[in-house]
N, C-alpha and C positions, 0 to 999 in steps of 0.2 A: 245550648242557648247562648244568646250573645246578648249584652249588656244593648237598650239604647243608647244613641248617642244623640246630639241637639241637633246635626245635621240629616238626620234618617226618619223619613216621613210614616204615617197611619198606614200600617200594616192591615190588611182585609181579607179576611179566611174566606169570603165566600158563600158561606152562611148568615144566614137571617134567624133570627127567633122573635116571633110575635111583630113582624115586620121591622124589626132595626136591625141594622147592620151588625155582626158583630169581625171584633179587633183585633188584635192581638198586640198592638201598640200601637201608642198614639201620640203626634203630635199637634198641635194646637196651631201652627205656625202653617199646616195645611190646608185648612179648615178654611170653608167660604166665610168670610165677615157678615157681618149682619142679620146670623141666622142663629137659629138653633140645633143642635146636630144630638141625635142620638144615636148609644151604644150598647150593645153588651161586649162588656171586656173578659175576655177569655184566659178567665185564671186556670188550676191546677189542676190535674186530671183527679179522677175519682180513682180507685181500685177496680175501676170497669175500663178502664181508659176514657169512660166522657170526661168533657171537663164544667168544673164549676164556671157561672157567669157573673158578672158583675155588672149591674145597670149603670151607665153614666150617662150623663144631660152636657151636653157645652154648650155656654149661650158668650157666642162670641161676640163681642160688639164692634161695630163699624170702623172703629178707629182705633188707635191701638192702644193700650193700656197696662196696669197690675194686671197680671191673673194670680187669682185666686180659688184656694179647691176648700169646698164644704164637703164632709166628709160622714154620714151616718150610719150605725150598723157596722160599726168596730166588733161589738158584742152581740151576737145575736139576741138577747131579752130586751134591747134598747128600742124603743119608736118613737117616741117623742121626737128624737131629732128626725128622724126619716118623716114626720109631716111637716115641723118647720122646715129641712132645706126644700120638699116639697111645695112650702108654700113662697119661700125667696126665690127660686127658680120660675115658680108660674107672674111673679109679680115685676121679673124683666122685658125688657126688649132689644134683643141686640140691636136691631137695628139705628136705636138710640141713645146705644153704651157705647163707653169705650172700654178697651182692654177686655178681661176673658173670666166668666166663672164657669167652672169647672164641679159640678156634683156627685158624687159618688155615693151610691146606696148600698147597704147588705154585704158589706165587705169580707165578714164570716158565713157566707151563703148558709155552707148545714146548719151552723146553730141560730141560723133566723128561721128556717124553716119549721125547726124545733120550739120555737125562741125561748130558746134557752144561750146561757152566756158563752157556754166554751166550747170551740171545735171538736164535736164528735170525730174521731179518727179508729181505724180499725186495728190497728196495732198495736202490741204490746196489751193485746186481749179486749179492748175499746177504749183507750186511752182520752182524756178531755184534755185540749190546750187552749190556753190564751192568747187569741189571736194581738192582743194588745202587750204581749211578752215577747214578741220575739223579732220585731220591728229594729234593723229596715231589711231583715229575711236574709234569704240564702235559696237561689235558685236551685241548687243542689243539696241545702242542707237535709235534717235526719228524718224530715217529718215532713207532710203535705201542709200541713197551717204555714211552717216556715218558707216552703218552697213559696206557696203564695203569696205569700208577704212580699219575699223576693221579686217574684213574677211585678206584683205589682207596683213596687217601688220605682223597677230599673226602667220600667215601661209604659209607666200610666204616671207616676210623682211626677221623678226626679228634674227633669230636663222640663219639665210642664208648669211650674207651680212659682208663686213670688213670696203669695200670704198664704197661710194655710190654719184654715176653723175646722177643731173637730169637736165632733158634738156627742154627749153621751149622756148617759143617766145612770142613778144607783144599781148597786144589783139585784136580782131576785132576793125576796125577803127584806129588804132593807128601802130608805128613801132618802132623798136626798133636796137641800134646797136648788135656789136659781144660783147657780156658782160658775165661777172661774177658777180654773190654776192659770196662774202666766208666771212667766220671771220676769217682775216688775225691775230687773235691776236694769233690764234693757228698755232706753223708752220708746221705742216702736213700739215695742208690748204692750208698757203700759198706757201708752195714749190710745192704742187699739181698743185695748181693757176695759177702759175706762167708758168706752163710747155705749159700753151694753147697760141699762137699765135695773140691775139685779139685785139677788140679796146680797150675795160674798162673792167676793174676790179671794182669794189666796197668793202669797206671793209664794213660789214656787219653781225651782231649779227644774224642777221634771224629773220621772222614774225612765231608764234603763229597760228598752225594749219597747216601751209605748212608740205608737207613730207620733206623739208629741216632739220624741225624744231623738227621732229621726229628723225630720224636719227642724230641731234645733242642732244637729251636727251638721245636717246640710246649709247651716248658715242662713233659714230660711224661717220669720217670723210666724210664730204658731203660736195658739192658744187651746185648754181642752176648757170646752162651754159643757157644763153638765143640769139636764131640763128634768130636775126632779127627778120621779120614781123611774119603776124599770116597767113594760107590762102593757102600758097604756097610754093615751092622748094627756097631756097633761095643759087646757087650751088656755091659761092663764101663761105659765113658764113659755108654753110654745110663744106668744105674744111677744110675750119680753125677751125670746130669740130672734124672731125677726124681727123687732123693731133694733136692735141690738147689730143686725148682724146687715144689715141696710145703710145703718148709721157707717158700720166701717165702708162699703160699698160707696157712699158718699166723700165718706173722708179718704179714699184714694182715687176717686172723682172717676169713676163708673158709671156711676148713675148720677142725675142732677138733682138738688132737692136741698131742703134743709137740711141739717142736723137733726133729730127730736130728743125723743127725752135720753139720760145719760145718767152713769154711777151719782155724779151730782145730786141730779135730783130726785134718783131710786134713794139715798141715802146710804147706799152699797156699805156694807161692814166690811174692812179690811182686816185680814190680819196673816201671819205667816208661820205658822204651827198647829199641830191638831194635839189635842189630848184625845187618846183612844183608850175606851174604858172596853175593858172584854170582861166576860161573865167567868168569873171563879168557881162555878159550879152548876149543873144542870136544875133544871127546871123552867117556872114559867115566869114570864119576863110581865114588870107592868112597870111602864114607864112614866114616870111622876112631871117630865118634861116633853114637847115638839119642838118640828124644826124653829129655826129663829129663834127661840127663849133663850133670855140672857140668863146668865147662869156665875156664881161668884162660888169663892172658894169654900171648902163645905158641905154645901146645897146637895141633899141628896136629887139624884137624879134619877132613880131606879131603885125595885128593888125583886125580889124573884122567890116563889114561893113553890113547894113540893107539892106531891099530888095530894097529898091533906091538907093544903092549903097555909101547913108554917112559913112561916118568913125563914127563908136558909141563907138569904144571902141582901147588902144591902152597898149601892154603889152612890158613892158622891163623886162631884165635882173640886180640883185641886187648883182651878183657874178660872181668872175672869175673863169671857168670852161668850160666845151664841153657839147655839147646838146645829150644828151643819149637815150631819148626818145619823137618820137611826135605823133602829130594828122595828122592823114592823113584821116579823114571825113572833108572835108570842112563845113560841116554844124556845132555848135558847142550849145549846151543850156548853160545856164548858172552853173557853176561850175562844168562843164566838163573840162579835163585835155590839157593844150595845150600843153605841153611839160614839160620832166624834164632835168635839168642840174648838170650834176655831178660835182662836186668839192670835196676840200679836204680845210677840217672845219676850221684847223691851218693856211693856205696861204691865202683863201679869206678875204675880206672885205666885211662883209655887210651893203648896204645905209636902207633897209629895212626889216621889219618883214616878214620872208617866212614861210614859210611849210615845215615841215621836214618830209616827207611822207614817208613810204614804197614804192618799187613799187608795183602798180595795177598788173604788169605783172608776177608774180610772180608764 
């Protein structure tokens, strides 16, 4: 296989599924203006030789512009985003835009089919990967999630893309508020950031292997937007994504329109550290806090009881800050995640040695 390059036009296998065309690479620069064009993009083979597909949407507009890619369906248990970019793409019109959005659905095809989080693969006895680990792939490399990564970077990102929103949710078992990671220290980021209406912001460098984390080597302004839980519609969070993600659509002048509402005036809790408390021993989880509660040093936030129902175990909070992320499996093993709490590293005090995690949800 050969890398795209900026000059090498939409490749066309020939094939159709469910009447769209499918790709095998795309550029956007070929693309009639004023329309909307659909795809399936033809990622990795299976151990059958088919290959997985990849839905994509372009709503190119008339004139030229940013393009930008929304991205859902990193993980497969994720949908919340795959109905907000669904519902930002129905609420264009190229013919009226300028510049180029660009949607991508079900990026881990198996494990949406599943929806479940991580790339079923048949190797190594049925091995799970993260398709959010191994970004920006390796058309060649040791595993078909990485080949695809590959596939899709070289072919469908790289040479395509200006801004890039990827959208996610917590994982199975677990939930999560209206959040941002960005790396506020760039202000593209944070002006972008700032445009979404939500609970928290995170300032945040990025994890090593995410498509975050690709798109900030490529030099190329990104954000991970994450819409609550994993599982389900979530029509409040969805809301506050597109009105969020319109606003940036406006502020690099796409679409025409106001402003609307913004971190401002959501109140957005910033801050740039998580304390992650993990369970010290099996049992069952009740959790004394939710998402949002502010939480100060001390404060038990948990605590976890055996099958006769003693208290075995009892967890506080070491920081002042809001609880961003919990567990909602009441059953819990030992060093499973009970929740994370957002703070901001300058303002807290800490009584104890924490965890300075990434998020898992990532």
């Amino acid at each position: 296989m050969t890398t795209l390059i900026s000059s090498e036009k939409t490749v066309y296998t020939g094939d159709q599924i469910q009447g769209a065309p499918v790709i095998s690479q795309l550029n956007v620069n070929d693309l009639e203006p004023g329309k909307t064009h659909r795809f399936f993009f033809q990622g990795v083979q299976m151990g059958t030789g088919q290959h997985w597909y990849v839905p994509v949407v372009v709503a190119k507009g008339d004139r030229d512009g940013k393009r930008i890619s929304l991205t859902a369906g990193v993980h497969g248990d994720e949908l919340s985003p795959v109905n907000a970019v669904q519902r930002i793409m129905a609420s264009l019109d190229p013919a009226k835009m300028s510049g180029t959005v660009i949607a991508i659905y079900d990026l881990s095809r198996p494990a949406k089919e599943y929806t479940q989080r991580m790339w079923p693969t048949a190797q190594s006895g049925g091995s799970l990967v993260d398709l959010n680990r191994v970004w920006p792939g390796d058309e060649i490399g040791d595993n078909a999630p990485t080949r695809h990564a590959g596939i899709l970077w070289n072919r469908l990102f790289k040479h395509n893309i200006d801004v890039a929103l990827d959208y996610h949710t917590g994982a199975t078992g677990g939930d999560f508020t209206m959040f941002i990671f960005a790396d506020l220290r760039k202000p593209e980021i944070r002006q972008i950031a700032e445009l979404f209406p939500i609970e928290q912001i995170k300032n945040d460098p990025g994890e090593d292997g995410t498509l975050e984390m690709a798109f900030v080597d490529a030099d190329i302004p990104v954000m991970t937007i994450e819409i609550g839980g994993p599982r389900s519609f979530d029509a409040r969070k969805i809301a506050m994504t597109v009105e969020g993600s319109l606003n940036v659509l406006k502020h690099y002048k796409l679409i025409d329109g106001n402003i609307d509402r913004t971190s401002r005036e959501a109140r957005t809790f910033f801050g740039d550290t998580f304390e992650t408390i993990r369970s010290t021993m099996g049992g069952y989880l009740e959790l004394l806090v939710d998402l949002r509660d502010k939480v100060t040093p001390g404060q038990r936030v948990a605590i976890q009881r055996n099958s006769f129902g003693d208290v075995v175990a009892e967890y506080a909070a070491s920081v002042s800050g809001e609880v961003a992320t919990i567990a909602r499996d009441a059953l819990s093993e030992p060093g499973s995640r009970v929740m994370q709490i957002l703070y901001n590293s300058m303002d807290s005090k800490r009584n104890t040695d924490i965890c300075h995690e990434p998020g898992d949800d990532y």
